[in-house]
KOLPAMAR-431702 format. One line per field, with one value per residue (C-alpha): x negated, z negated, y negated. Coordinates in steps of 0.001 Angstrom, whole numbers, always signed. Last residue first. Layout:
residues N
px <- X_...
pz <- Z_...
py <- Y_...
//
This chain:
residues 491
px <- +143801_+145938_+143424_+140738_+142152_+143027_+139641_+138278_+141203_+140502_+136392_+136940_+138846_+136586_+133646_+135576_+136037_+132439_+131945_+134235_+132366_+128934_+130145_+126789_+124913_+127737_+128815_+131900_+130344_+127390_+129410_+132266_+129783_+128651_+132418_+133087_+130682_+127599_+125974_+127153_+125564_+127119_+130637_+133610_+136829_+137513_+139528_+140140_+141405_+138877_+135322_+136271_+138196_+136118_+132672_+134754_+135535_+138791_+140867_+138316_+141105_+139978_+139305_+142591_+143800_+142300_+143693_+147179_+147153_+146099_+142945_+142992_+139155_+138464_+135847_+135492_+139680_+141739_+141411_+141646_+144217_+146335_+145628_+146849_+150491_+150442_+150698_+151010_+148532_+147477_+144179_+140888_+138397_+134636_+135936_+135144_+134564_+138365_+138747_+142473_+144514_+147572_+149931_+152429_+155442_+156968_+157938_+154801_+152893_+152552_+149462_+146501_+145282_+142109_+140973_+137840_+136685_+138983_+137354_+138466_+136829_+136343_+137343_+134303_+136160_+136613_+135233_+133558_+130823_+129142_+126812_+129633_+131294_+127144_+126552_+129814_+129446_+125402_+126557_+125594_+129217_+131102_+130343_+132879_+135669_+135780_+135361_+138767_+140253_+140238_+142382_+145109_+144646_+145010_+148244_+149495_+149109_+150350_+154177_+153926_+153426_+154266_+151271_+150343_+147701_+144635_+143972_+146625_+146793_+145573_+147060_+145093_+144926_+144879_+142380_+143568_+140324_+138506_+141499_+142191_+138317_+138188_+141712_+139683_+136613_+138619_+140584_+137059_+135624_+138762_+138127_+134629_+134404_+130641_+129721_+126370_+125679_+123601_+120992_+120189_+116498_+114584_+110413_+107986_+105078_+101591_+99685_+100651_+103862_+107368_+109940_+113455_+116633_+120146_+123184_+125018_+124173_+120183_+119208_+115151_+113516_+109507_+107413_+106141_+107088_+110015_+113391_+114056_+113519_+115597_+118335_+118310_+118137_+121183_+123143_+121877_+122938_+126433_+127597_+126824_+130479_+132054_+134539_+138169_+139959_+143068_+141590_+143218_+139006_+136417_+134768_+132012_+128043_+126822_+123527_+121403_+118469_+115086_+111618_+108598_+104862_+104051_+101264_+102405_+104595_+104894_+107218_+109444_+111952_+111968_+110917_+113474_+115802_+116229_+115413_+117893_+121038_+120258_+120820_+123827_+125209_+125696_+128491_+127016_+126805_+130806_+131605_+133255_+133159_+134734_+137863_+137388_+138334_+135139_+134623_+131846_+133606_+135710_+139655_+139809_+140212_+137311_+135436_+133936_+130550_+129181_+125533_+124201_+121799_+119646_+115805_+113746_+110244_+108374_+103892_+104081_+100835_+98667_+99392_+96584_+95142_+95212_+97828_+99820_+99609_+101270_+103579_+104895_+104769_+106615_+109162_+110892_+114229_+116940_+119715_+117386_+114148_+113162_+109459_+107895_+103590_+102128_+99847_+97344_+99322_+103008_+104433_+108245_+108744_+111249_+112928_+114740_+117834_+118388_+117824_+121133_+123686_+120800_+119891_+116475_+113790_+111877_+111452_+113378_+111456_+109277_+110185_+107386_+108200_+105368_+105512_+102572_+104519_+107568_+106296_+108081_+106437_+105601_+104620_+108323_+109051_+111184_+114481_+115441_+119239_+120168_+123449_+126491_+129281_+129246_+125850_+126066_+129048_+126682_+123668_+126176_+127406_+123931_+122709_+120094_+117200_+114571_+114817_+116499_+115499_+118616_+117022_+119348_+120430_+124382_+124389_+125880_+130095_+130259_+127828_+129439_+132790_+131050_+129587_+126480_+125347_+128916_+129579_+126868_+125001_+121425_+118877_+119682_+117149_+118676_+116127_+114562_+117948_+118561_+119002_+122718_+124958_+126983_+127059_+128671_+129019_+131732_+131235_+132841_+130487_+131155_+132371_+135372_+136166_+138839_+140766_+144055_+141525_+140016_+137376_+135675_+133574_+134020_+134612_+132843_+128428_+127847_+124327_+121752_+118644_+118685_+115403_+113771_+110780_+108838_+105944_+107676_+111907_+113680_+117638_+119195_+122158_+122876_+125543_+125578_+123933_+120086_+117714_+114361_+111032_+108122_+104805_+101958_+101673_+99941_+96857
pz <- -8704_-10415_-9458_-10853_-13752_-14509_-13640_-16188_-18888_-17912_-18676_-22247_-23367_-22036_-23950_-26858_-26878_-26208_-29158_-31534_-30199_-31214_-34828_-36870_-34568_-32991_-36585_-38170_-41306_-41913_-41159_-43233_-46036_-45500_-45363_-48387_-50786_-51796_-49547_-51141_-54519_-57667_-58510_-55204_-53555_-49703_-47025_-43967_-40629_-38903_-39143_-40455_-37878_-35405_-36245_-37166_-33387_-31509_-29225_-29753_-31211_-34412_-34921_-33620_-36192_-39145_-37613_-37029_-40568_-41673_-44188_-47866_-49567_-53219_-55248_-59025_-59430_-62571_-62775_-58976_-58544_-60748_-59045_-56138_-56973_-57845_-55166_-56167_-55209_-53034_-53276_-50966_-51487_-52579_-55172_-58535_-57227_-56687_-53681_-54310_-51843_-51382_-49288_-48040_-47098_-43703_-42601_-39781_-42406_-42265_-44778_-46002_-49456_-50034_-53486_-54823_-58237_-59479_-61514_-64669_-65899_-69861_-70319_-71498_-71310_-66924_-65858_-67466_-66958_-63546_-61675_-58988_-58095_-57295_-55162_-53396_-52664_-51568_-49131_-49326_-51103_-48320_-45852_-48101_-48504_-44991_-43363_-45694_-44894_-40738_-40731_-42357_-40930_-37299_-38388_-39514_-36020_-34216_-36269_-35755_-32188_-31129_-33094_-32577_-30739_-32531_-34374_-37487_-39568_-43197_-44517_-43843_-46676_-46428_-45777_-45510_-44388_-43010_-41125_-39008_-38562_-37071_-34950_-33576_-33205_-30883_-28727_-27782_-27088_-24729_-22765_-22547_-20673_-20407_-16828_-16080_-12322_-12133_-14402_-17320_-18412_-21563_-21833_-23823_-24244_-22615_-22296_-20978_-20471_-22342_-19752_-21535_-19485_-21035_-19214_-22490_-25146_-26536_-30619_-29929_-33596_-33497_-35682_-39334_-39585_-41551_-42909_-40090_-37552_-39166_-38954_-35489_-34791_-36954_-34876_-31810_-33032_-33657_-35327_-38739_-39738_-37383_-34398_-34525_-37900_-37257_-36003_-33682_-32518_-34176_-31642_-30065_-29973_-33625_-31934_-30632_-32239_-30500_-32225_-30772_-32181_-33335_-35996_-39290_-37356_-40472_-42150_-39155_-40766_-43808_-42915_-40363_-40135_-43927_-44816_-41845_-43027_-46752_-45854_-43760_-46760_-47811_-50616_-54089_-55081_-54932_-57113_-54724_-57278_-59851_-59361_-57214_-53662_-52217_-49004_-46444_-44072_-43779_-44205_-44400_-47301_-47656_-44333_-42033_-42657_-38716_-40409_-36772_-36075_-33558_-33200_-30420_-31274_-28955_-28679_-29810_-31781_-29279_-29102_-29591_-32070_-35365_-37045_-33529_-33009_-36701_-36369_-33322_-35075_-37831_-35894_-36960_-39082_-37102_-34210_-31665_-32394_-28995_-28733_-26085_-25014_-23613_-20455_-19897_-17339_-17470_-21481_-22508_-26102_-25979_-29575_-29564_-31891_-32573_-36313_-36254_-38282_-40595_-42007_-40702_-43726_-41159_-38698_-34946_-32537_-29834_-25901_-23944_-21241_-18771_-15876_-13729_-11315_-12831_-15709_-18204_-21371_-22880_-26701_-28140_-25280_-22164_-21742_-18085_-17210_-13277_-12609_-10807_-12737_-14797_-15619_-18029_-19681_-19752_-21327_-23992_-24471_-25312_-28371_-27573_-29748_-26981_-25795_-23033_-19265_-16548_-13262_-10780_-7898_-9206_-8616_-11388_-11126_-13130_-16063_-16875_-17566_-19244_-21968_-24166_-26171_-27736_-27838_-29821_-28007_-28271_-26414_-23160_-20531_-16725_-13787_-10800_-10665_-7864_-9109_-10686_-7942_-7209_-11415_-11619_-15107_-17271_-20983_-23658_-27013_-28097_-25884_-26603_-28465_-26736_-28351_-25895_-23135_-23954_-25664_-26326_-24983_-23666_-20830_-18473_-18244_-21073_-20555_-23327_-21455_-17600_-16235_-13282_-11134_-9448_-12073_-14819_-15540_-18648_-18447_-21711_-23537_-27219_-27878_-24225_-21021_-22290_-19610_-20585_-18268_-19006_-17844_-16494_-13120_-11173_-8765
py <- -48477_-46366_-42851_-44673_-45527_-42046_-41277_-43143_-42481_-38437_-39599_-41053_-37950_-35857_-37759_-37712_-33703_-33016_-35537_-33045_-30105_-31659_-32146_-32530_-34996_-36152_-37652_-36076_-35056_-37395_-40072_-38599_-38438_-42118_-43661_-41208_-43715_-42748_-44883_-47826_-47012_-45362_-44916_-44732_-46071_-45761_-47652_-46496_-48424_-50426_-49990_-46153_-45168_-46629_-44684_-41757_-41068_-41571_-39589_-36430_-34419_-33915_-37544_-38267_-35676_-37879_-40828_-39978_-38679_-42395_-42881_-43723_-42181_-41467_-41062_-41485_-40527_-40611_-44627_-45360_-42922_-44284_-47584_-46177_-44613_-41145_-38364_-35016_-32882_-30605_-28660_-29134_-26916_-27139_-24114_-25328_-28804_-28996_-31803_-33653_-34033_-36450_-36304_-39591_-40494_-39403_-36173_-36461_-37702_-41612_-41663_-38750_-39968_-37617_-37771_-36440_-35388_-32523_-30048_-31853_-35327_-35965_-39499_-41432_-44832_-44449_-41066_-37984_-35169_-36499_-34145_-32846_-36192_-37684_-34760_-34449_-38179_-38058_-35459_-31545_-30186_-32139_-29835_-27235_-28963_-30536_-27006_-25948_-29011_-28263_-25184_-26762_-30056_-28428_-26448_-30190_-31419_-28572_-29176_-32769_-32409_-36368_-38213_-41525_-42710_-43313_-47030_-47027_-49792_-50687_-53931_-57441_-59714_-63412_-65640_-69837_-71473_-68514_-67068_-70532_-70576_-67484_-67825_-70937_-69259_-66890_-69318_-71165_-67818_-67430_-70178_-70065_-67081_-66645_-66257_-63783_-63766_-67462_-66118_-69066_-69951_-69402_-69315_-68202_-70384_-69852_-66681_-63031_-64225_-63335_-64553_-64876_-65049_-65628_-64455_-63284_-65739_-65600_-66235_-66801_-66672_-68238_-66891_-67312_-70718_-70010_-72391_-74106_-71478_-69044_-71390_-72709_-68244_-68244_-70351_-69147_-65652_-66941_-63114_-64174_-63462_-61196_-62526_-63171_-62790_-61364_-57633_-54874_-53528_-55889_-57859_-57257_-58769_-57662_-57089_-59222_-61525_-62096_-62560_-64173_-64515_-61045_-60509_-59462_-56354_-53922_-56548_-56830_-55027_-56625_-60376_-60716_-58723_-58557_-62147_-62997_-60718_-61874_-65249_-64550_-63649_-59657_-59746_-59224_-62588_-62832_-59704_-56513_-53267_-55232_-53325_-50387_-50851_-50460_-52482_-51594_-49322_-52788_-53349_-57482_-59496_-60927_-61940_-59303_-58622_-56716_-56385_-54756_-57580_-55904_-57084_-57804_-57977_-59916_-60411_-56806_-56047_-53965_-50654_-47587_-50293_-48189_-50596_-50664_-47130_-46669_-49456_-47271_-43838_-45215_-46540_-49347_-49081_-47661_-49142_-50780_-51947_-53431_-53963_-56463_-55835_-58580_-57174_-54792_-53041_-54542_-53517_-52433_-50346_-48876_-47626_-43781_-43039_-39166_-40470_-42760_-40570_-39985_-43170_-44134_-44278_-41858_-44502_-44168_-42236_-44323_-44480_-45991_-48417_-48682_-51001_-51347_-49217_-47314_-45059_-44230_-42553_-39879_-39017_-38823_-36767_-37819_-36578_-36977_-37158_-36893_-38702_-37632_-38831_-35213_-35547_-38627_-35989_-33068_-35938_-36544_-33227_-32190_-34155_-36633_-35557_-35666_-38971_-41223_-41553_-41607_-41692_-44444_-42018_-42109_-45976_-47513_-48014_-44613_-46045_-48678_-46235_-43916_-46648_-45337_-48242_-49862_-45974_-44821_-42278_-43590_-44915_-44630_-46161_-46602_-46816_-48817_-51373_-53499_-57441_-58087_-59569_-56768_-56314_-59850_-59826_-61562_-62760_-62758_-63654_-60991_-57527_-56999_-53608_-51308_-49236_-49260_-48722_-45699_-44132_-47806_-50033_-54200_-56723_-54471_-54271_-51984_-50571_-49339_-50680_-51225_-51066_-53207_-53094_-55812_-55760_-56290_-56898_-55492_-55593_-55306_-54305_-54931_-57065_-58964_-59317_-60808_-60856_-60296_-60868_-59259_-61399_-59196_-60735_-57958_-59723
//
């Protein structure tokens, strides 16, 4: 007789290996100490944890969701057996799956409609929801279930499926008995350079930063608002630390914590928060249960050092200047030739964005000031003469003109939009050394009117995404596999 339980192990941020009916699939995995393009830009995987991956049980398949980087890891996936199928979703843009091919593996896209089947196991791979912000729409949500058995969702990375609540509402899918849901709020404390921080005054009151509350009511009752009827609910996510940071770990990033939390204050479900090496069994009936695996150690040490160095920066903040995350530039002369050509393209695709939208329909500025054809300021720092350039986006032309540079609050009041990035960084970008995801957690700072996502952060997003800039993630990926065999070739 099949056992229809699903069992969970939890092995950090966002990676999962689903168990059911004797077979096992990886989910999304990063199994080192932590991701990056390389290992001067590494993020650490939080809590730390080690894995004993000759340990782990033998694997039936590998599921990809996305091509994020703290989800698709080249280096995890080179120590994997090369025979393991590699299942992910339609929309996955091509010089992903060419760079998953080039250790070896075979890379099956498997329709919206499909499903996997190993056994009794099915694991059905849903789109993400159409609300989904559009550098995560390629994203794909499994949905794990033995036979007849409890079903488990894992919304990974997009607002729930539409297709998915809508089998569930018409009873194609039974109401998940688990959602697992990813915290991806990554607040760091005041102070500190954020994607999420606009630099004009008044832009960043108290009651408007995101509290933990607000990062449970919307995981919790938000998202899982077309789900009335599951029973469990597991928290990941927001499982690394911040790349060259003085502050340790996120805030809200103690999932047990929060899950104590949750629980005390709702009696809608139950909220499971797991550390690395956690085991949940979901059975068909009876209570879910929570067990260690013997091959997942969390380094204790070092957390222990890190929530101290959190603390410390909690209870005396101070600010954190801008720094540079790609390698620094030695071809200053190739460099600038690159910008050249590349302004013109970043002129124009910003036309379409919610910034270049908003900058084009708005008369005047600050006290009814009458606002000129410039909208957009580009503050480009370390130039390979030194100092600064400044460039200012003409909406007459969608072109980028130089300027001269005026301090930054100047350019606060004569600018609506605005963005202060390093040269090394734009050109790393360009390069494929580092992608606009990092750049813009770590080392950018932006300005802008309106909402959040009208802010530059967004419409470089949408710019230099995979999704728009395949060559430039072709370029990453390369860059991320001459470090692996570089290593390879040391050791």
């Amino acid at each position: 007789m099949t056992d229809h339980s699903l069992t969970l192990t939890f092995l950090g941020h966002q990676t999962w290996l689903v168990e059911g009916d004797g077979h096992r699939v990886l989910v999304d995995p990063v199994l080192g100490p932590g991701f990056g393009l390389s290992p001067a830009l590494e993020f650490r995987i939080w809590p730390p944890r080690t894995i004993e991956t000759a340990r782990m049980p033998q694997l039936d398949a590998i599921v990809l969701t996305h091509e994020h980087l703290d989800h698709f890891h080249l280096p995890t996936l080179a120590t994997l057996p090369k025979s393991l199928p590699v299942y992910t979703g339609p929309l996955l843009p091509a010089p992903v799956a060419e760079a998953i091919e080039s250790l070896g593996f075979t890379v099956h896209r498997i329709d919206h409609t499909g499903a996997i089947q190993l056994g009794e196991l099915t694991m059905r791979l849903y789109p993400a929801g159409a609300r989904t912000l559009f550098w995560e729409d390629r994203v794909v949500q499994p949905v794990a279930r033995v036979g007849d058995g409890p079903a488990v969702a894992i919304g990974v990375d997009a607002d729930l499926s539409d297709a998915y609540r809508t089998a569930v509402a018409e009873g194609r899918e039974p109401m998940p008995r688990m959602a697992i849901v990813s915290n991806n709020s990554q607040i760091a404390p005041p102070g500190t350079p954020g994607s999420d921080t606009n630099l004009l005054p008044g832009s960043g009151d108290v009651r408007g930063r995101k509290s933990g509350l607000r990062v449970l009511g919307e995981l919790l009752l938000d998202y899982l608002e077309p789900l009335p009827g599951v029973e469990h609910v597991a928290l990941c996510g927001n499982g690394f630390l911040p790349a060259r940071s003085p502050h340790g770990p996120y805030l809200y990033a103690d999932h047990p914590a929060m899950a104590q939390a949750a629980n005390t204050l709702q009696h809608l479900f139950t909220v499971h928060g797991p550390r690395p090496g956690d085991q949940l069994t979901v059975p068909a009936d009876g209570p879910v249960t929570s067990e260690r695996v013997d091959w997942v150690h969390i380094d204790e040490r070092f957390e222990a050092e890190q929530l101290a160095v959190h603390a410390a920066f909690l209870a005396e903040p101070e600010p954190v200047p801008l720094a540079p995350i790609a390698p620094p530039i030695t071809d200053g002369g190739s460099a600038l030739a690159e910008l050249d050509e590349e302004l013109p393209r970043l002129g124009r695709e910003l036309v379409p964005t919610s910034a270049g939208q908003l900058a084009a329909s708005i008369p005047e500025y600050l006290d009814d000031t009458p606002l000129g054809p410039h909208r957009i300021l580009l503050v480009l720092r370390d130039m390979p003469a030194g100092g600064e350039r400044h460039y200012a986006w003409d909406l007459t032309t969608a072109a980028f003109a130089l300027v001269d540079p005026v301090p930054l609050d100047e350019a606060l009041a004569r600018y609506p939009f605005g963005a202060v990035l390093f040269f090394q960084d734009l050109i790393g970008i360009l390069r494929g050394q580092v992608q606009i995801w990092d750049v813009a957690g770590s080392s950018m700072q932006c300005w802008n009117i309106g909402r959040p996502l009208d802010s530059l952060v967004y419409a470089l997003f949408a710019i230099y995404g995979e999704h728009q800039r395949p060559e430039l993630a072709a370029r990453s990926y390369a860059y991320a596999l001459g470090h692996l065999a570089g290593g390879r070739r040391a050791g």
